[in-house]
N, C-alpha and C positions, 0 to 999 in steps of 0.2 A: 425759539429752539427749546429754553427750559420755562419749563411753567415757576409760576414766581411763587416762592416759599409761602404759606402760608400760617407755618406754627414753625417757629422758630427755638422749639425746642431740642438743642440740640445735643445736650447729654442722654434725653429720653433715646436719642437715636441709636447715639453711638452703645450704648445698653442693647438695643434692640441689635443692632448687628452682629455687638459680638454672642450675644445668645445665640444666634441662627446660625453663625460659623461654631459656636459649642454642641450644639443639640441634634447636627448634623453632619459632624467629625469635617468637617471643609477643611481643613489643615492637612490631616491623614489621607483625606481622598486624592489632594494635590500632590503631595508626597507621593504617592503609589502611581497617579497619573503619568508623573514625569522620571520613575525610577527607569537607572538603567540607560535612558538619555542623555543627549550631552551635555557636559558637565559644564557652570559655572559656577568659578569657585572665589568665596566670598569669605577673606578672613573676618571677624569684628574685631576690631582697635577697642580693648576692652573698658570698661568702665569702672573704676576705683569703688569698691565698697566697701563704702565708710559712713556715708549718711544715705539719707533718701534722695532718688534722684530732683535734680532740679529742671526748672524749664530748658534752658539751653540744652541741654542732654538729652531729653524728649525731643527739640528740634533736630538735634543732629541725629537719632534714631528715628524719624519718621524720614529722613532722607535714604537711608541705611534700608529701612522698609520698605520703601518708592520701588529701591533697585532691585532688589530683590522678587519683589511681586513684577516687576514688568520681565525679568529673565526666567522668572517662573512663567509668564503667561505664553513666551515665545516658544515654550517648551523645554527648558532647559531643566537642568537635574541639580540641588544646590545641596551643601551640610547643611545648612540653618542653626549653625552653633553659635551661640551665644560664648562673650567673654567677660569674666572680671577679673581686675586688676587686685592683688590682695596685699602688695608689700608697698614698702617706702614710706617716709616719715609722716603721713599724710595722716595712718592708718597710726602709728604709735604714739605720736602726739595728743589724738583724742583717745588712746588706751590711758596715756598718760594724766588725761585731765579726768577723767573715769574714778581712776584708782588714786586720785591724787598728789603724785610722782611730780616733783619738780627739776631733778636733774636726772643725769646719767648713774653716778654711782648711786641715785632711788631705787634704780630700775633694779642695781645689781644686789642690790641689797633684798629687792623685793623675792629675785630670782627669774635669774631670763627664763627657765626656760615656762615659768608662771605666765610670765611675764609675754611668751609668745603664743600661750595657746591662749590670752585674753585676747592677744592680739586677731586670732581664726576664730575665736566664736566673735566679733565682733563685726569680721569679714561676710561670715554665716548668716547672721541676724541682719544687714544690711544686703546679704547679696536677695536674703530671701524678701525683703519688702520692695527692692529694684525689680524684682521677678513679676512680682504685683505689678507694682506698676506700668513697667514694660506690657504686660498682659492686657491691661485696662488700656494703653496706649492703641492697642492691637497691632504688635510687634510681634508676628510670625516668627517664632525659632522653640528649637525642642527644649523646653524647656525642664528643671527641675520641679517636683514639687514646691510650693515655699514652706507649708509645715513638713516635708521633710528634711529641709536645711534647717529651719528652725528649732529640730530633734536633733541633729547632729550638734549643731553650734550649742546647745545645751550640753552635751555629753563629753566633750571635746577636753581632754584631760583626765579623762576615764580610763581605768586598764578593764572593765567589763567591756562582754562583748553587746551590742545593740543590733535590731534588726533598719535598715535602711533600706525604702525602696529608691532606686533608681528611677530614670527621666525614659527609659525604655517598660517600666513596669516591675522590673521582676528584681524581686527581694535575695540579697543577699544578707548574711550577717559575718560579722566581724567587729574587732576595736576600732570605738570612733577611728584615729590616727592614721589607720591602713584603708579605711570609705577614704578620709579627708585627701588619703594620697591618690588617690584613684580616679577622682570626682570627675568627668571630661572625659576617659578615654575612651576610645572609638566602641569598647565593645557595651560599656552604657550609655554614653550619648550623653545629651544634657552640655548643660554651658561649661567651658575650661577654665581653671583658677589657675593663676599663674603660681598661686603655694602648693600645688600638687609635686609629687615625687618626680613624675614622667616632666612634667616641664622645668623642676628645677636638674635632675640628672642631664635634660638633654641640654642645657645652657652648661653644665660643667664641660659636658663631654667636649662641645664647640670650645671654648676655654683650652681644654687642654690638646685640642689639636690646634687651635694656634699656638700654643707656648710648644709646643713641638715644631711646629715650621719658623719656631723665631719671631714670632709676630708680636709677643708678651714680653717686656722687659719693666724692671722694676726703675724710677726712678724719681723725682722731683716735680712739681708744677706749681702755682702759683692758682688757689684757688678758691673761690669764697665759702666760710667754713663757720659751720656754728659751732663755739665753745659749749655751748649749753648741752647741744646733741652730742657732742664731738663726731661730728659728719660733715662732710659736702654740703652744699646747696644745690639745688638743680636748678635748671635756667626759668620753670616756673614756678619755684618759690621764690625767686630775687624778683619777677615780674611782677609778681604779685603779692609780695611782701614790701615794697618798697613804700616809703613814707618819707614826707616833709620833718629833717630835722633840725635842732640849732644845736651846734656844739662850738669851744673854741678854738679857732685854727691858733698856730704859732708862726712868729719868725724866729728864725734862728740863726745865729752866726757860729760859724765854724772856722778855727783862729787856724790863720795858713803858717806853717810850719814853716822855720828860716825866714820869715818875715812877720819881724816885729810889728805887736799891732794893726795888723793885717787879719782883714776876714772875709770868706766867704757870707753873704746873707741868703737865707734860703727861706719862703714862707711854704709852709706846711698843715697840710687838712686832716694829716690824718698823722699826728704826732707817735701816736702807737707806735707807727715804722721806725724811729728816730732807732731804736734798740740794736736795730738788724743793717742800718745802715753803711754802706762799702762804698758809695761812689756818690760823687753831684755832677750831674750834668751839665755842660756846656757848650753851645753853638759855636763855632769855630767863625761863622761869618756874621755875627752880631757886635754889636758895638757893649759895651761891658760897664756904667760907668765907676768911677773911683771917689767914693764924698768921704767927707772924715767928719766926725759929729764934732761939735763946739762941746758939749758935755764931755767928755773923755778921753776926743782927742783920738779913740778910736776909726780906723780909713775901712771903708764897706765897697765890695765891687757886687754888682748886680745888674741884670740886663737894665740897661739904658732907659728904652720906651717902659718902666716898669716905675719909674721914678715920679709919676705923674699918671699914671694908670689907673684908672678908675674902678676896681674890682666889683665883678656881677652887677655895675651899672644896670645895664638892660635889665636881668633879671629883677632889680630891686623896683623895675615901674611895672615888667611884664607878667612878671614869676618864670617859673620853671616847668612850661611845658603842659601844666594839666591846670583845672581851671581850683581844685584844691590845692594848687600849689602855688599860693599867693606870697610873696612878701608877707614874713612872718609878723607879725605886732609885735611893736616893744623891741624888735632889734635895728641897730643903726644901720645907716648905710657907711659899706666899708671904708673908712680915711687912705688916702695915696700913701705912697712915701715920704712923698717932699711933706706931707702934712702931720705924718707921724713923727719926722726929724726934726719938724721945726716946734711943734707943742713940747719935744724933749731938749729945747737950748738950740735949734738951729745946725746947720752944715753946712761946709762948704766945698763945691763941686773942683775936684783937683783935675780931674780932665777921663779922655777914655780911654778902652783899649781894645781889640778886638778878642774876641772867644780863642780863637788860635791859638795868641800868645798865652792861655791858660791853659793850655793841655800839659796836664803831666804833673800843676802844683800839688802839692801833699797838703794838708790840713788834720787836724786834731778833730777825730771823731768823739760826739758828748757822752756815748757812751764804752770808749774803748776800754775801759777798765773790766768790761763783765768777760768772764771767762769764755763765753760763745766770740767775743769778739776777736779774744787772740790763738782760739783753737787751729790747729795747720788744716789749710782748706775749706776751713768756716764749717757751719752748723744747718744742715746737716753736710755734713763729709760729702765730696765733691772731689774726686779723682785728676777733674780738670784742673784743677787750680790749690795741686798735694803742698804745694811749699809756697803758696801762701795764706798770711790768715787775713780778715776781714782791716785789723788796722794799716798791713801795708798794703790792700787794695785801694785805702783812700789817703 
């Protein structure tokens, strides 16, 4: 059925194709074939421009192409817009290593608002070499110029006016600022930037007719946070920022209050929290035991099966999940309890008790002295809970 390749040259090719779709407007002809016919309508999930694109991106655009040319060929009528993504830390991080900015109050110092139009010509200059690329890919959609994004993203902080042609032809002029807000809509065509005026206006307006039907309220969440940005994380920066660390955990005892010599033990990964701390948790159908150390004479209650527990055993032959995520070199394998009791003088097991009979003890929190700890309602303020502070929650 195909004749068997005999020059296997196959960039000479793909050159040779898109020439003969340039030199013989096949894009425009298709376009005008199917205008006015039924419609399929084809958002793009846009692309982050920030660097050049990489392969995976080319693959999911030649899928994105596939559909597109086979709902063109059945006759159908498409926009063919192109999208990029222009916000999020993605994009202000490499302004930041740019300009050499290592924290948040650099940036304020540097001046946001510098500080944001570095941010759109670096949108500009990356959306314009994606454009290439995409082109060279031969990814059908109407595109922008690249050297006129590339004029833009130079001027961009400018109060003169500049002439800009558009991805339909026809030149208007105006302040970079007022193209930049403009860029995508329907009456020039060309690909949509999410930092245009028209998409950040209509994402307010959505905003504020849900804070009108009640649907926006302000309140508290529990969320992963960089200090450094002072922002959020999004679920693909924790993905793919995640890394093999070694830090040291603690145990901790927290002395129970009316009961001399008495303590909660609690081991802990991530000590930082110990500050903010209100409550320790307890099973109510667990067995609990009661040891008292031979050194001090101090009595520890702790889950039972914990006393002889082998911590990240498995992990420490298997790893954790990824094949760079080996058992670290140089760190031990974690010691039990009974093995950490007995290297410090030994213990001895007084008997158990169940979780139940612990509901309700009070205990001395390590850090209730700090003001947050004895504010009414705790930190941040909490309506639910107006007349208590964080010490009598625990």
């Amino acid at each position: 059925m195909f004749q068997k390749v005999s020059d296997s040259n196959f960039v000479q090719g793909e050159h040779s194709a898109l020439s003969f779709w340039s030199s013989r407007d096949v894009f425009a002809k298709l376009r005008k074939k199917n205008a006015n016919k039924a419609k399929w309508s084809f958002l793009d999930g846009p692309i982050t421009a920030n660097n050049p694109m990489g392969v995976h991106h080319a693959w999911g655009r030649t899928y994105k192409d596939a559909f597109q040319r086979y709902f063109a060929m059945t006759g159908h009528e498409l926009r063919y817009q192109n999208g990029f993504d222009c916000q999020g830390l993605w994009v202000e991080v490499e302004v930041e290593k740019e300009l050499g900015l290592g924290t948040k109050n650099a940036i304020h110092e540097f001046g946001i608002d510098k500080f944001v139009n570095q941010c759109k010509r670096r949108v500009l200059k990356f959306a314009a070499r994606q454009t290439e690329q995409s082109q060279r890919l031969g990814y059908w959609m109407e595109w922008d110029e690249p050297a006129e994004l590339r004029k833009l993203s130079a001027a961009v902080g400018s109060s003169e006016e500049i002439e800009y042609t558009n991805a339909r032809g026809e030149k208007v002029k105006d302040v970079p600022h007022q193209i930049v807000a403009k860029l995508g809509n329907p009456d020039w065509g060309g690909s949509y930037f999410t930092f245009s005026t028209e998409n950040n206006e209509t994402i307010w307006t959505f905003l504020k007719k849900c804070f009108d039907r009640k649907k926006i309220y302000r309140g508290h969440d529990v969320m992963p946070w960089s200090g450094r940005s002072g922002s959020a994380y999004s679920q693909m920066e924790i993905a793919d920022g995640r890394k093999l660390a070694v830090h040291r955990s603690l145990f901790v005892r927290f002395p129970l209050l009316d009961r001399e010599n008495e303590n909660l033990l609690i081991w802990t990964t991530t000590p930082w929290t110990l500050t903010s701390n209100v409550a320790a948790a307890v099973n109510p159908e667990l067995d609990y035991a009661k040891i008292q150390s031979k050194r001090d004479g101090q009595i520890y209650y702790f889950a039972k099966e914990n006393l002889n527990y082998k911590r990240l055993e498995k992990e420490s032959k298997e790893g954790f999940g990824r094949p760079e995520w080996s058992w670290p070199d140089g760190v031990p394998k974690l010691k039990t309890l009974a093995q950490i009791f007995k290297e410090k003088g030994g213990f001895e097991e007084l008997g158990t008790i169940k979780g139940a009979e612990m509901v309700g003890w009070k205990y001395q929190g390590p850090f209730d002295e700090l003001p947050a700890q004895s504010q009414k309602g705790g930190y941040p303020f909490d309506e639910r809970v107006r007349e208590k502070t964080a010490v009598e929650c625990h």
